[in-house]
N, C-alpha and C positions, 0 to 999 in steps of 0.2 A: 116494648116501645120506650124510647129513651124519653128523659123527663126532664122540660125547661120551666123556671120558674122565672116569669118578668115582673119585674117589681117597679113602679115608674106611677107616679103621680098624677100623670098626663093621660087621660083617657084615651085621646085620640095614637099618643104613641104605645101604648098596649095592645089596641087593637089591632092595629098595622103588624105588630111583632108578633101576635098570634094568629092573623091570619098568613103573615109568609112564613112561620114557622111551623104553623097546622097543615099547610100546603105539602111543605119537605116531610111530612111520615112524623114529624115529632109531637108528643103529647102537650101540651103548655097549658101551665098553671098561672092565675094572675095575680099580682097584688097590688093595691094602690099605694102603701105605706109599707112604714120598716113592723109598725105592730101586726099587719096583714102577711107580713113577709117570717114572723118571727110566728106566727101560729103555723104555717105552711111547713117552716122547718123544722118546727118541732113535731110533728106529726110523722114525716118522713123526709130521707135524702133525697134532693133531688141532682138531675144526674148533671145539670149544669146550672145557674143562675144568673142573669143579665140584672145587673142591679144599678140603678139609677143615679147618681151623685147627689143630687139636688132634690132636696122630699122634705116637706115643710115639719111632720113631725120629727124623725131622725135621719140626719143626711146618711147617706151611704155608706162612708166613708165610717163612722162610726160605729152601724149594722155590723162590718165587717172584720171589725175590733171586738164587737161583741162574740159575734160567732167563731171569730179566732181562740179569745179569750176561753171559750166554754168547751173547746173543742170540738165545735159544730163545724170549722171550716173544712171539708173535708168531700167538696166537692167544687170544681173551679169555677170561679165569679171573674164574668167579666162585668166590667164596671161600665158609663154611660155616662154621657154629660157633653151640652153643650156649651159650653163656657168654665173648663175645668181650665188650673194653670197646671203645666208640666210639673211641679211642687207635687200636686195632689196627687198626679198619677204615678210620678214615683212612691208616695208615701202609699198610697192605695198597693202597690204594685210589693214596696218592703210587707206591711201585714200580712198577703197572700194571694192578691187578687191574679190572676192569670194573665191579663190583660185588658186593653182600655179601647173604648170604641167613643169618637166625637161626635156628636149629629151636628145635623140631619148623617145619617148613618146611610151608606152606600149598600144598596142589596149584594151585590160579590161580599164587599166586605166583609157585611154581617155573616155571612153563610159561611165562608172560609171561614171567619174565626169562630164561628161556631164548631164547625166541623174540629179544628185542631184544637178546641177546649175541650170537649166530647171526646177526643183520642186520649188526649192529656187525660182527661181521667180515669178511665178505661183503662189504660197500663200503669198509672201512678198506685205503687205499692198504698197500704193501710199506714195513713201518717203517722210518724212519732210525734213527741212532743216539738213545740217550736218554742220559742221566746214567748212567742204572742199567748201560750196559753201557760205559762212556768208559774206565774201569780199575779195578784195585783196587790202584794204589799209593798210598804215604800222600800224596799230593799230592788226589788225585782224594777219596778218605775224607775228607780233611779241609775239600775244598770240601762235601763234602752234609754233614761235621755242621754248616758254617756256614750252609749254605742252612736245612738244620732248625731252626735257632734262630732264625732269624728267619720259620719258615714261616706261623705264626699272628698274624703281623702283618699289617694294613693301608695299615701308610705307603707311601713309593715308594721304592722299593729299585734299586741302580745297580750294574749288574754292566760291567765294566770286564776289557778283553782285546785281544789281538792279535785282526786279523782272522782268521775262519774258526776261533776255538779252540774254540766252544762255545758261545757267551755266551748263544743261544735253549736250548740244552739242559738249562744252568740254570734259567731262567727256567720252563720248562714241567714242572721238575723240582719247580718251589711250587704250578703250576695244581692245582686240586684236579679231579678227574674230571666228568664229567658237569656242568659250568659254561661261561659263556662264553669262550672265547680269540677275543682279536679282537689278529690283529699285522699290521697293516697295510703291502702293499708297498712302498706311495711315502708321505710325511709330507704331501702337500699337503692332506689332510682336516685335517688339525693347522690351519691359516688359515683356510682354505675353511668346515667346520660338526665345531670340534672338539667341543662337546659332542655331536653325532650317534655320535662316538666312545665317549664314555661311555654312550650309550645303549644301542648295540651288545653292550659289555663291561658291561651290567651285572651285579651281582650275580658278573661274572668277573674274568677278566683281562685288561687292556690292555698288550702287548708291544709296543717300541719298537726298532727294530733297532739302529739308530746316529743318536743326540744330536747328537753332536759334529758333524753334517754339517745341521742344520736349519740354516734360514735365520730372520735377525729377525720375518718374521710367525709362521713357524710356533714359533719360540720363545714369541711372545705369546701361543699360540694354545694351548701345553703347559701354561705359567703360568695361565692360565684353568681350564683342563682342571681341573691339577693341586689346585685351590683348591674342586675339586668331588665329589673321587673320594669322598668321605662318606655326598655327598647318595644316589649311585650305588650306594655300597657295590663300588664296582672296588681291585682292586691295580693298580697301575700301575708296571711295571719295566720301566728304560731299560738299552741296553747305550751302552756309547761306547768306541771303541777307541783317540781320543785322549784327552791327561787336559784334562776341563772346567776345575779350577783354573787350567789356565794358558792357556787359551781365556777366562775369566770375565778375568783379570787383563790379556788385551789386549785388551778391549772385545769380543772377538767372541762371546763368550756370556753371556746374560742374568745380573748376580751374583743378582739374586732366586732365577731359575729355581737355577742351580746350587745355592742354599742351598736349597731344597727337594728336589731329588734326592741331592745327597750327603749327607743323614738317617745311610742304611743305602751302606756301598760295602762290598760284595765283587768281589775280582779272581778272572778265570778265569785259571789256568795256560796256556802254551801246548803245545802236544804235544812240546816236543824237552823240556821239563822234567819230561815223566813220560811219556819215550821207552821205560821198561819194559813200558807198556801196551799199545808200537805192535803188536807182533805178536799178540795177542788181537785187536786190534779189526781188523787186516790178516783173521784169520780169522773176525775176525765178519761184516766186508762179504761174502767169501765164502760163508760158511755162506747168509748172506740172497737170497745170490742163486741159490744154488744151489735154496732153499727153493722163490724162487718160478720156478722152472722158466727162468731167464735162462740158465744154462750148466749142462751135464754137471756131475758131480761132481769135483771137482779139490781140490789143496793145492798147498800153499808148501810147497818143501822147507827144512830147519835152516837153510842159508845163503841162500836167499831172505829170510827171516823178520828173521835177523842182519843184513843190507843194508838193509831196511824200519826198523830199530830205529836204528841207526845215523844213519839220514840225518838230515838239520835240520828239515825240516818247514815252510818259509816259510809255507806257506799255511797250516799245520794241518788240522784236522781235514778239511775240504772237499778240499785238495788231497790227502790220501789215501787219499779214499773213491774221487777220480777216477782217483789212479793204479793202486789196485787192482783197480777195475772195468774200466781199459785192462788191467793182467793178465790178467785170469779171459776175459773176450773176446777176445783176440787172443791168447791163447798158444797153441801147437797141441798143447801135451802135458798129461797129464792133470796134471802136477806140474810146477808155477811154479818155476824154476829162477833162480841167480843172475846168470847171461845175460840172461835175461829183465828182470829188475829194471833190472840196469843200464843197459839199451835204455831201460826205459822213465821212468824216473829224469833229472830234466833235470840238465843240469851243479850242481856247486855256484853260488850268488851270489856278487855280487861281495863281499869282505871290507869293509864299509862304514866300519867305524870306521877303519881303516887306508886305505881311499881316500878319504874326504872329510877336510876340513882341521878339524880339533878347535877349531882359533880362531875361528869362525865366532861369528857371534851365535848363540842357541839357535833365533831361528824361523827364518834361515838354512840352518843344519846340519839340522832336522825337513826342512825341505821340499826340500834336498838328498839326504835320505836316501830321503824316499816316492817322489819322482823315480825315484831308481834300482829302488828297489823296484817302481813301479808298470813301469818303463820293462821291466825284466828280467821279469816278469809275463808283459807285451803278448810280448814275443822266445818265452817258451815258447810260450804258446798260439797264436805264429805271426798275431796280432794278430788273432783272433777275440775281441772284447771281451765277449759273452755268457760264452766258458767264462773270458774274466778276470774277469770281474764274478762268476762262483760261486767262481771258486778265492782270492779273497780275501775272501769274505764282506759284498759293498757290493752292494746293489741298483741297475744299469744307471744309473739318471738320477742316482745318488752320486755314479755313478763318472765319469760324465764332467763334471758338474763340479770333481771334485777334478784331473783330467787336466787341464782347464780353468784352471783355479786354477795348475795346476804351470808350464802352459804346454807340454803334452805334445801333438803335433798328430796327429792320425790322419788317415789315406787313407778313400777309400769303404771298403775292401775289410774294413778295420776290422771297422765296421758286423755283419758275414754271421754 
C-alpha cells in the first residue's frame, strides 16, 4: 500500500486529506509541523508528500531545502497553500517540489495529481546528486545565488569547470519542472539535424555537455542552432571544461559561436575548493544508497569522513560518488573505517606544476598536463576506459579523441 505523508498545520484540512485519501486504498500519515514531518521522514520514505506552505514553526518551503540539502528529497512533494505568490511556487518547484496545489483544493485535482506524483515516482530512477544537496559552504551558496539571477533568462548561458565538478548539476539546477530537458550524449545531432534539437527541447531546455570538444561542423551546427533558440523558446546551456577564449584565439573554436555563448559565464567550483562539503555528500551517497535497498545500513566513522575531506578530488564530484559506493559495497563492517578509505583512495597525482617544465609554450604545457592527467586516470582505473570516461566527466567518443589528440595509445583491453 502506497504511503502519503500530509503535513498542514490545519487540523481540519488534514483530516479531510486523510479521509479522501484513506477512501482511495492509500495509507496516510499526518503531521502538523515541519519538526512532526521531519521525525516521519526520518524514520522512513514515504512514497509521496503533500506538504503545506504556511506552518508557523517552519514554512514549507524551507522543510524542502532541508530535505533537498540532506538528501532526503527523494520522493515527490507536492506543495499547498492558499495564498502562495507564483514566486514561491516557482522557487518551490526549482528546489524539487513536483508540483503545487492552491486551496481550497478541488477533489479531481487532488487525486489526479496525486495519482501522477505516485507514477512520478514510481518510475523516477534512484537520484543523483542535485545542486540542492552539493554543500552549504559559501562557495556552493554563492553559485545558486548566481545561477538565480540569471534563472529567468533566455539567452545561452556558459557554465565553465573542471571535469566531473558539477557543471550538469547547474544547469538542471535553472530547468524549470515539468518542461523539456533534452542533453544529448554525443554532439553529432549538432551537424547531422541540429534544429531537430530544438524541436525536441522546445519550450525546455537544451544541455550541452562539453563545447570545447565539438568539432568545426558541429560548431556550425550550434551557431545555427543558437540563432533560433527564440523562434523555440529553448534555454540553451553549454558546459566547457576548457576555456573557449583561448580555443576561439587559436582558430580552434568558432569567434562568432564563442561571442554568443560567453553572454552569461558562470564557473563551477571544483570539490577540493569546497572540501568542507565532502563529508555530507560522502554521507549523502550513503544515505541514498542505503535508501534504495543497495546495502545494509552503514556510516563513516570521524576519521573516515577527515580522509574523505582531506583528499584532492581530481575527478570531483564523479570520482567520489565512485569511491564511496566502492566503500559501502565492499567494506565488510557496518562502519567505514580509515583503513578502509585508504585502500580504496588511489595514491596522490603527480605534482604537475613542479613536474612539467613552466617554459613551455601555454598550448604545450595544457596538453602536457591533460597527458598526464588523462595518463594517471587510465593507471587508476586499471585502463578500463568506460569507468575513465565517468570519472572524469567526458562522454566515451570525447574521450578518445582527446586521447587521440594527446597521442595516448591504448590496448584492446582498454576497450572492456
Amino acid at each position: 500500500m502506497q504511503q502519503i505523508l500530509v503535513v498542514d498545520d490545519e487540523i481540519g484540512i488534514r483530516e479531510l486529506l486523510s479521509e479522501i485519501l484513506g477512501d482511495e486504498g492509500y495509507q496516510v500519515r499526518l503531521a502538523e509541523n515541519a519538526g512532526e514531518a521531519r521525525a516521519v521522514r526520518g524514520k522512513a520514505r514515504p512514497d509521496l508528500v503533500l506538504l503545506d506552505i504556511w506552518m508557523p514553526d517552519t514554512d514549507g518551503i524551507t522543510l524542502l531545502k532541508e530535505w533537498a540539502a540532506a538528501g532526503l528529497l527523494t520522493m515527490p512533494v507536492v506543495m499547498m497553500s492558499g495564498h502562495a505568490t507564483i514566486d514561491t511556487a516557482v522557487e518551490a518547484t526549482r528546489i524539487g517540489a513536483y508540483d503545487f496545489l492552491e486551496k481550497p483544493i478541488a477533489l479531481q485535482k487532488l487525486l489526479a495529481t496525486v495519482g501522477r506524483a505516485l507514477k512520478h515516482g514510481g518510475e523516477q530512477a534512484q537520484p543523483a546528486l542535485s545542486l540542492a544537496s552539493l554543500g552549504r559552504g559559501p562557495l556552493i551558496a554563492e553559485l545558486r545565488q548566481r545561477l538565480e539571477r540569471v534563472g529567468n533568462l533566455r539567452t545561452p548561458l556558459l557554465l565553465t569547470g573542471e571535469p566531473g565538478c558539477g557543471i550538469e548539476l547547474a544547469a538542471q539546477f535553472l530547468h524549470p519542472r515539468n518542461a523539456p530537458w533534452v542533453a544529448p550524449d554525443t554532439n553529432g545531432s549538432l551537424a547531422e539535424a541540429p534544429l531537430e534539437l530544438l524541436n525536441q527541447a522546445r519550450e525546455g531546455t537544451l544541455f550541452l555537455h562539453e563545447v570545447a570538444e565539438l568539432s568545426k561542423v558541429e560548431q556550425k551546427g550550434l551557431l545555427l542552432l543558437a540563432a533560433k533558440l527564440e523562434r523555440y523558446n529553448v534555454r540553451l546551456v553549454c558546459g566547457a571544461s576548457r576555456p573557449l577564449a583561448e580555443l576561439a584565439a587559436q582558430g580552434a573554436f568558432d569567434g562568432r559561436l564563442y561571442g554568443t555563448l560567453a553572454g552569461t559565464v558562470i564557473r563551477v567550483p571544483s570539490l577540493r575548493e569546497h572540501r568542507e562539503d565532502v563529508p555530507d555528500l560522502a554521507n549523502l551517497v550513503l544515505s541514498r544508497m542505503v535508501e534504495a535497498k543497495e546495502t545494509p545500513p552503514k556510516q563513516f566513522s570521524t576519521a573516515a569522513l577527515n580522509a574523505l575531506r582531506n583528499y584532492d578530488w581530481p575527478g570531483n564530484l564523479t570520482q567520489l560518488e565512485s569511491v564511496v559506493r566502492t566503500l559501502v559495497l565492499t567494506g565488510p563492517a557496518e562502519q567505514i573505517s580509515l583503513e578502509d578509505v585508504n585502500v580504496a583512495l588511489p595514491p596522490p597525482g603527480p605534482r604537475i606544476a613542479q613536474d612539467l617544465a613552466l617554459d613551455l609554450p601555454l598550448r604545450d604545457a595544457r596538453d602536457a598536463f591533460e597527458r598526464a592527467y588523462f595518463e594517471y586516470h587510465i593507471a587508476r582505473e586499471g585502463g578500463n576506459i568506460s569507468r575513465v570516461a565517468d570519472s572524469v566527466g567526458l562522454e566515451r567518443t570525447h574521450l578518445y579523441r582527446k586521447l587521440k589528440q594527446l597521442g595516448i595509445r591504448l590496448g584492446r583491453k582498454n576497450d572492456e
